[in-house]
C-alpha positions in Angstrom: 162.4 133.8 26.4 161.7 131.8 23.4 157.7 130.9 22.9 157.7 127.3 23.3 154.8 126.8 26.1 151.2 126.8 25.9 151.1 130.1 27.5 153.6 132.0 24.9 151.4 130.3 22.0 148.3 131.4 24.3 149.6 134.7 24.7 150.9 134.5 20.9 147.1 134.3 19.8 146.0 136.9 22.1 148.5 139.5 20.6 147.9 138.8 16.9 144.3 139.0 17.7 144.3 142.5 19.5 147.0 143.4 16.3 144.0 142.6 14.1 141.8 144.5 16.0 144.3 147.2 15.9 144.2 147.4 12.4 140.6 147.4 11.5 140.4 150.2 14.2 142.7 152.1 11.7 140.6 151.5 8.6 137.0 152.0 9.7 135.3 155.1 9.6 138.0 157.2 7.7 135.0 159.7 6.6 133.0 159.8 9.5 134.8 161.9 11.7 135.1 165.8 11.9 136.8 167.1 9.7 138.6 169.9 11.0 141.1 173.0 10.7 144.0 171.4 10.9 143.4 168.5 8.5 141.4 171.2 6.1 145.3 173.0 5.7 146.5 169.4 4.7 143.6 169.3 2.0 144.3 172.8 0.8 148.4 172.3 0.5 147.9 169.1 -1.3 145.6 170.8 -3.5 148.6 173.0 -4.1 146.8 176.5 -2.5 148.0 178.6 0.8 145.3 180.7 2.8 146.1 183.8 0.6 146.0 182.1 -2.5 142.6 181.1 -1.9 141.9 184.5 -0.8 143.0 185.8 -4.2 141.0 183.2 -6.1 137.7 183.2 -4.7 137.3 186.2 -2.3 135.8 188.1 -5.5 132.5 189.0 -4.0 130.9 186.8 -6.7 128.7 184.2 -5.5 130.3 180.4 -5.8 128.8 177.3 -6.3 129.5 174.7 -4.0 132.0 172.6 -6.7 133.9 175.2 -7.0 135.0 175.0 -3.4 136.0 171.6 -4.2 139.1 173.1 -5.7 141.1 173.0 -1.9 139.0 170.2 -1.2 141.6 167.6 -2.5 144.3 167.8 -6.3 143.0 168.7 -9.5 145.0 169.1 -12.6 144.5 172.7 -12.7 147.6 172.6 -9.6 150.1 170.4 -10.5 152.5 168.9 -7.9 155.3 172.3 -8.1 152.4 174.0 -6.6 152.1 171.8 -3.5 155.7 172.2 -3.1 155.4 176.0 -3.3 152.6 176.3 -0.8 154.4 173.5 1.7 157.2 175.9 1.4 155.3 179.0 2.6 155.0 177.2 5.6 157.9 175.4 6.2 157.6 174.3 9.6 155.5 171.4 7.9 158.1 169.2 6.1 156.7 168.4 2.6 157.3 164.2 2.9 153.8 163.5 4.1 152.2 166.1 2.0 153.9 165.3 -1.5 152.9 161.7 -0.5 149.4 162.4 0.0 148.6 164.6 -2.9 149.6 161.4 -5.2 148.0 159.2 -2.7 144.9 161.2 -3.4 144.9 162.1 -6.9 145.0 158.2 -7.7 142.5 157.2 -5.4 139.6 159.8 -5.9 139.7 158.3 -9.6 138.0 155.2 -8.0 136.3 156.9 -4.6 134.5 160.2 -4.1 134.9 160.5 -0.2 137.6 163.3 -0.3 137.9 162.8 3.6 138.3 158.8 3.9 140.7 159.4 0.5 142.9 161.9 2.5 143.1 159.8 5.7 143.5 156.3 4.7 147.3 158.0 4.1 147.8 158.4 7.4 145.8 155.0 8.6 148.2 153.8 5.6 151.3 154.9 7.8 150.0 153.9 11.3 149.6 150.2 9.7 153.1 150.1 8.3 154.4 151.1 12.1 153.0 147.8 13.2 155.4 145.4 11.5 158.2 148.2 12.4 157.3 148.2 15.9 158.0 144.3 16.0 161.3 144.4 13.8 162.7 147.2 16.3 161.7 144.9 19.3 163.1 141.6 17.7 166.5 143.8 16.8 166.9 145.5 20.4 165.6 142.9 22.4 166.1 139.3 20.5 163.2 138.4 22.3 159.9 137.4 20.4 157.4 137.7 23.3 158.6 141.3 23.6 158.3 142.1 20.4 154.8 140.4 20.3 153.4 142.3 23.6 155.1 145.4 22.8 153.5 145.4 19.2 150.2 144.7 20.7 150.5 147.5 23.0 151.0 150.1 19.9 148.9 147.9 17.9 145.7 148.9 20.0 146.7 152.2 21.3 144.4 154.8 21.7 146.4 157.2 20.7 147.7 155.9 17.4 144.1 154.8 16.3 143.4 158.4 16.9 145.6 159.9 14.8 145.7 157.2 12.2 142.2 159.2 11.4 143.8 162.3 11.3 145.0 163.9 7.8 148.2 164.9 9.2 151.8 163.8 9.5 152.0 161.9 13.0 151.6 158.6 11.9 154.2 158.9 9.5 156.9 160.6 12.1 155.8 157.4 13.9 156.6 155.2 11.4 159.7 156.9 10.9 161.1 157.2 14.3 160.6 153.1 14.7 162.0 152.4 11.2 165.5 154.6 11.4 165.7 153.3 15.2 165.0 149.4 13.5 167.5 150.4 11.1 169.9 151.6 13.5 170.1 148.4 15.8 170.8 146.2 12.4 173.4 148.3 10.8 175.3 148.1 13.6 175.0 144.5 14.1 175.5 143.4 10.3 177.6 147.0 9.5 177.3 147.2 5.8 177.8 149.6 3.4 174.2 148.4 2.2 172.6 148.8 5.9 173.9 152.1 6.9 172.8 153.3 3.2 169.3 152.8 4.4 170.1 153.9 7.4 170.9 157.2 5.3 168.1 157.7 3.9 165.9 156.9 7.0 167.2 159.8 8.3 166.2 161.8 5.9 162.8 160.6 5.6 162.1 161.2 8.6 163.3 164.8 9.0 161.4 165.2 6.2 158.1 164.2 8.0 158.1 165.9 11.1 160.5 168.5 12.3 161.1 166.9 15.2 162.5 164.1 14.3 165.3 166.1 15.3 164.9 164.9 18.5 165.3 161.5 17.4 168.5 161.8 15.2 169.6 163.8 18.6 169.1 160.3 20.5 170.4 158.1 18.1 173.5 160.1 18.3 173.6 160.0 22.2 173.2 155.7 21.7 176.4 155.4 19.6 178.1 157.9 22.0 176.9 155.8 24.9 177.6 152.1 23.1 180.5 153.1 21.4 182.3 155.8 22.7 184.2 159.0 21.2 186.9 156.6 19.7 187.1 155.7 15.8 185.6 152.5 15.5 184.1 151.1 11.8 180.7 151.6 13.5 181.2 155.2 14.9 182.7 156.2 11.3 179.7 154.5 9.4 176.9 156.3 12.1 178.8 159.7 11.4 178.6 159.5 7.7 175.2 157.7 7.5 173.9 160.2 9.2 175.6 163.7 8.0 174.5 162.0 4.4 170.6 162.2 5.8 171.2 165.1 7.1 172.5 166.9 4.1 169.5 165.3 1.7 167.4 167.7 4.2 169.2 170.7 3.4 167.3 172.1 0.8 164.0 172.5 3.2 166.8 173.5 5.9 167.6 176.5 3.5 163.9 177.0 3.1 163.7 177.3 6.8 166.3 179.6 7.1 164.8 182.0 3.9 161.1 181.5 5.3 163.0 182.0 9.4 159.9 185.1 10.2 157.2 182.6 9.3 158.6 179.6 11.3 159.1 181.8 14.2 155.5 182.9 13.6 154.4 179.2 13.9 156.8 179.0 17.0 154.6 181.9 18.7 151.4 180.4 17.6 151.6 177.6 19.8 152.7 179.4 23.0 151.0 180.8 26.1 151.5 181.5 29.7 150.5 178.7 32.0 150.8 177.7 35.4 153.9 174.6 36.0 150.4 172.8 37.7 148.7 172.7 34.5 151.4 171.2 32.7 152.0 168.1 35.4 148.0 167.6 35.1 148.6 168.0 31.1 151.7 165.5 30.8 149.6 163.0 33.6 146.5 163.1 31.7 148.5 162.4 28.0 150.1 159.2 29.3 146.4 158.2 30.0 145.3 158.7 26.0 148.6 157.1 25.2 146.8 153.7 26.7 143.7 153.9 28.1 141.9 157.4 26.6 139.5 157.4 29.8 139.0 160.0 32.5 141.1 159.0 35.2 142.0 162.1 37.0 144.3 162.0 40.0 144.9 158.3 39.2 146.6 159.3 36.1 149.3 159.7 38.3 149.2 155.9 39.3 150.0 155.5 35.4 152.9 157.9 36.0 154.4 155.5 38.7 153.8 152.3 36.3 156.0 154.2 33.2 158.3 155.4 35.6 158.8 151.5 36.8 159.1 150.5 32.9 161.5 152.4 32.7 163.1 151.5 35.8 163.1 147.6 35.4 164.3 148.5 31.3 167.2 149.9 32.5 167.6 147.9 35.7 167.6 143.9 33.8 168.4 144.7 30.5 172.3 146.1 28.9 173.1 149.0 28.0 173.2 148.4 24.4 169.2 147.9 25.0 168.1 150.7 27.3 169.9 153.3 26.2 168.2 153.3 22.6 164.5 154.1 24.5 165.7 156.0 27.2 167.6 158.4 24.7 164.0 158.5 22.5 161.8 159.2 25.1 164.3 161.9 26.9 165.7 164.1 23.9 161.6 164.2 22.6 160.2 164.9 25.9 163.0 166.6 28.0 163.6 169.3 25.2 160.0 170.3 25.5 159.2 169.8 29.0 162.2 171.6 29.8 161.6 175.3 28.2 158.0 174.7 29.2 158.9 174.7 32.9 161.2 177.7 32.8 159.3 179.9 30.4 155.5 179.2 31.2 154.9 177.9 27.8 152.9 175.0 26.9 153.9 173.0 23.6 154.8 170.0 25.7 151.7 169.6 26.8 150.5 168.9 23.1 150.3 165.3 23.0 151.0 165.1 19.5 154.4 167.0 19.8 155.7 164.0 22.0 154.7 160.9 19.6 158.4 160.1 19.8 158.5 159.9 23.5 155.2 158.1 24.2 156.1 155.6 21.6 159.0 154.9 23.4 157.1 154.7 26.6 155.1 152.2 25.1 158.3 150.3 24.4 159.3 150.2 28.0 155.9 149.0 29.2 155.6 145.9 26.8 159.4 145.0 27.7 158.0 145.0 31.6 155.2 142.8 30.6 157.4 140.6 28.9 159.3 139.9 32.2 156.7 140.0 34.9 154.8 137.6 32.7 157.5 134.7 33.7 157.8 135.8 37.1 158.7 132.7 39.4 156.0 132.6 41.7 152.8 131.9 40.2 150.7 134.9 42.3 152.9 137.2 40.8 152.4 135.5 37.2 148.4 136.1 37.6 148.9 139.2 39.0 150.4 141.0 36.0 148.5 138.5 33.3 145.3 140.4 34.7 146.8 143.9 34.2 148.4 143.1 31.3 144.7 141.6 29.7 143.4 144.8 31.3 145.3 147.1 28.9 144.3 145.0 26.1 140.8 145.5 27.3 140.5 148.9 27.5 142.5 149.6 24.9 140.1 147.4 22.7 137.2 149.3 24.6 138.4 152.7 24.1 138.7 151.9 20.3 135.6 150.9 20.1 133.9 153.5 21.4 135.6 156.2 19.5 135.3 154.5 16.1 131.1 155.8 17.3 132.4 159.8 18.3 132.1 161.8 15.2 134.1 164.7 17.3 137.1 163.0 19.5 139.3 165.2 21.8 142.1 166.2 19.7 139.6 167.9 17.5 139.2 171.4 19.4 135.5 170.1 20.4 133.8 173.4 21.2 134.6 174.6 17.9 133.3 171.2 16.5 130.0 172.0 18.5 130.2 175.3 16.1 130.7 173.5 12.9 128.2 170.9 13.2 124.8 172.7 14.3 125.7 175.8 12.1 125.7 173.2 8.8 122.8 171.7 10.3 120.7 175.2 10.4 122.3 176.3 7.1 120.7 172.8 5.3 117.9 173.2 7.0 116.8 176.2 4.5 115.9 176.5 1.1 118.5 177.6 -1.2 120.8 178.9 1.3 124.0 181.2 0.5 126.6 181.9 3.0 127.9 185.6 3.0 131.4 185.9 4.4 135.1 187.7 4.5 136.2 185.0 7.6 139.3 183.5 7.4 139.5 180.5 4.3 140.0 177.6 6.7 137.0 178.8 8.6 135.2 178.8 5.5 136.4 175.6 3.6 136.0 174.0 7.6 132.0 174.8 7.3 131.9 174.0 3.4 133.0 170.1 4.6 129.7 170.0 6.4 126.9 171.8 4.3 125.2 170.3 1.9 126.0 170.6 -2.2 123.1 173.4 -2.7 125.1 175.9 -1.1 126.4 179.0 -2.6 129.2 180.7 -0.9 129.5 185.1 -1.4 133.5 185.5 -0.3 134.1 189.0 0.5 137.1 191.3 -0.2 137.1 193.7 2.8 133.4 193.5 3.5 132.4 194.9 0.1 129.0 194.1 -1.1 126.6 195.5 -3.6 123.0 193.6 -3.7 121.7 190.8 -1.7 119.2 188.1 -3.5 115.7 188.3 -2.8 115.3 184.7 -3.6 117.9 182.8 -1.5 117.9 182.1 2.4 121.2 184.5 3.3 123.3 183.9 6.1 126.2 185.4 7.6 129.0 183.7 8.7 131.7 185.8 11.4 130.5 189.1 9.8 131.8 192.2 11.3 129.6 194.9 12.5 129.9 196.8 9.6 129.3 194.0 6.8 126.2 193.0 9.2 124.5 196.7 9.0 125.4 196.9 5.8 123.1 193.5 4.4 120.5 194.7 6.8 120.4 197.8 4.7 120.7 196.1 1.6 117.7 193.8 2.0 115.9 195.7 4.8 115.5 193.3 6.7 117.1 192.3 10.5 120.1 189.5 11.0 119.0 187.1 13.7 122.0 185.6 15.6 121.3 181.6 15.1 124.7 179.6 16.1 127.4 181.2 18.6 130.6 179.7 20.1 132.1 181.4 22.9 131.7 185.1 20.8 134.3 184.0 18.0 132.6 182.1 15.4 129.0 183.4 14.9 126.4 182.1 12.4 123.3 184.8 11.5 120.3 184.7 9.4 118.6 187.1 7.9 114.9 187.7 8.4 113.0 189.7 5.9 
């Protein structure tokens, strides 16, 4: 499969165009999106403060001007890096890799930009772009095949799903990255098996456990390949993969002791995530994220069509190709996917049906689906040729499309869009007034989630326990998730009556107060 026709140099062209595509996708419009809860933790971690820290600092009762908010907004030298560690470590089911990373990342680049927001997530976009390149050498090591590694890179290149979270301060892109690296890695060191290969094969592993906990999953499946390929016996390459990767693993025993001292909070992050649902809902949630892994559109009972095609992927990958080459994905997308799914079914819980818990697994997906391209695209009778050229231009296309639009959504999916609909108006009213202050004991990421949107004129009043002595008669006062008490208590105050002006679903509330 070498790409010595007019049609491989054709289809050549069309992949390092879409790749370009892909990229600018990544870069544009880093500040434009909502930011929201999740990615306002990532600011205040960096910025070396945890929820109750921030608590401490500013829920005085004192009124605050808006730069002094900036404080969790993104690293000043008031927090220096052991401080990021130390609030990374009060949560340690977040791996500190991506955050360390970013809190440098950010520190040297606000010296030149003032977006806090495009600052944080070109990281990430940083990440997703370095996966591109890794996607190909993976592809070129596992398959020797350019065109493969050219459509399959094309594929991820223009993905809806790692455009989107190439725009999201969190650590996705960089498991990503990771996962296709250490697997790149993998192929080579056991072809060239050197001390110097299986070294960086070493610390692969690490890097990767230390950017997503569930890279696990993947170390799991690269330990099921060399079982499969090479058996239980004590060849040079069995030896080499078993200390390689008890060396990665032991340079991620430190945050494993973390875990283990910080076990009640990790299982409280466990818990956080779960609820009862129905096995139906997770088959329509599992159909409908292999849809954003591609195409990002509203398919419905077609999704399960897509289903069908990944399930034929995967059949022809395993059916044409050895096992030194299918077992690699197959072990990827089962140990990531099966070891959520599974627990899922039995239990009624629903983590599996967070698309961003199976970036491993779709990846991987993605994998199979450019390697059936790759062959259907030299099928030996010319109908069948044109056939899968159309659907193969037709995920390019909609891929490309889907980007497109979404580069023009200020709120996408992933980003809890009812609360967005909160966030938005309630900033809107808020900067609509004259001299506004914000009165509040809400929870800190509820608070520093508003102050991203409001304009610099703000003053914030943080509350300890609801306690409050005088209201201004100069300032337009609103309340933000007051409790009944705190809200008879201003009305007192400044005699006046709270009128109810944003609500979301009865649990975030914006009032102002007429006098």
């Amino acid at each position: 499969m070498k790409l010595n026709n007019s049609f491989d140099r054709l289809l050549k062209f069309i992949c390092i165009t879409v790749i370009v595509i892909g990229v600018f996708y990544r870069v544009t419009n880093l500040g434009f999106k909502f930011y929201w809860g999740d990615e306002v933790r990532t600011s205040m971690r960096i910025s070396g403060y945890t929820e109750e820290q921030v608590v401490k600092t500013s829920y005085t009762g004192n009124v605050l001007a808006f730069a002094q908010l900036q404080h969790y907004h993104y690293p000043h030298e008031e927090r220096s890096i052991s401080n990021t560690l130390s609030a990374l470590a009060h949560h340690p089911e977040h791996p500190p890799l991506y955050y360390l990373s970013a809190r440098i990342w950010v520190q040297f680049w606000m010296q030149w930009f003032e977006d806090s927001i495009a600052v944080t997530r070109s990281l990430s976009a940083f990440f997703s772009v370095l996966a591109i390149p890794c996607v190909f050498w993976l592809c070129r090591e596992l398959f020797a095949s350019p065109r493969v590694a050219w459509i399959t890179t094309a594929l991820i290149a223009i993905s809806p799903l790692h455009i989107l979270y190439a725009h999201e301060a969190r650590q996705y892109s960089l498991w990503t990255l990771t996962t296709l690296f250490s697997s790149a890695v993998l192929i080579r060191s056991i072809r060239v098996c050197s001390v110097k290969s299986w070294g960086i094969y070493s610390i692969s592993i690490a890097m990767g456990l230390y950017s997503h906990l569930f890279f696990t999953f993947v170390s799991i499946a690269h330990g099921i390949y060399i079982w499969g390929t090479e058996g239980v016996h004590r060849s040079k390459v069995v030896v080499s993969y078993l200390v390689s990767s008890a060396i990665g693993w032991l340079l991620f025993s430190p945050w494993i002791f973390i875990i283990l001292t910080k076990a009640s909070r990790t299982s409280e992050a466990i818990d956080e995530g779960e609820s009862s649902v129905e096995v139906s809902f997770l088959i329509y949630r599992w159909l409908r994220n292999l849809n954003r892994v591609f195409f990002d559109s509203n398919l419905g009972n077609l999704n399960f069509i897509l289903a069908l095609f990944v399930v034929y992927a995967l059949y022809i990958l395993i059916r044409e190709t050895p096992k030194m080459v299918w077992l690699l994905v197959l072990a990827i997308v089962g140990t990531n996917a099966l070891a959520l799914m599974i627990p899922d079914v039995l239990f009624g819980s629903r983590r599996s049906a967070g698309l961003r818990y199976l970036f491993a697994a779709y990846t991987g997906i993605q994998i199979a689906v450019g390697y059936l391209f790759s062959t259907k695209l030299q099928s030996l009778k010319v109908w069948q040729q044109q056939a899968w050229r159309v659907i193969f231009i037709l995920f390019l296309t909609v891929g490309t499309v889907a980007g497109a639009i979404d580069l023009q959504k200020e709120v996408t999916w992933n980003k809890s869009d009812d609360k967005a609909k909160f966030y938005i108006p309630a900033a809107e009213n808020i900067d609509r007034s004259t001299d506004p202050l914000l009165i509040t004991a809400a929870d800190p990421v509820q608070v520093l989630t508003l102050s991203y949107r409001v304009k610099p004129e703000t003053k914030f009043q943080l509350l300890p326990d609801d306690k409050i002595q005088t209201i201004p008669k100069d300032r337009s006062i609103f309340l933000f998730n007051p409790s009944e008490r705190l809200k008879q208590k201003i009305e007192n105050l400044a005699n006046g009556t709270l009128e109810l002006v944003e609500n979301r679903k009865d649990e975030l509330k914006l009032w102002k107060l007429d006098r």
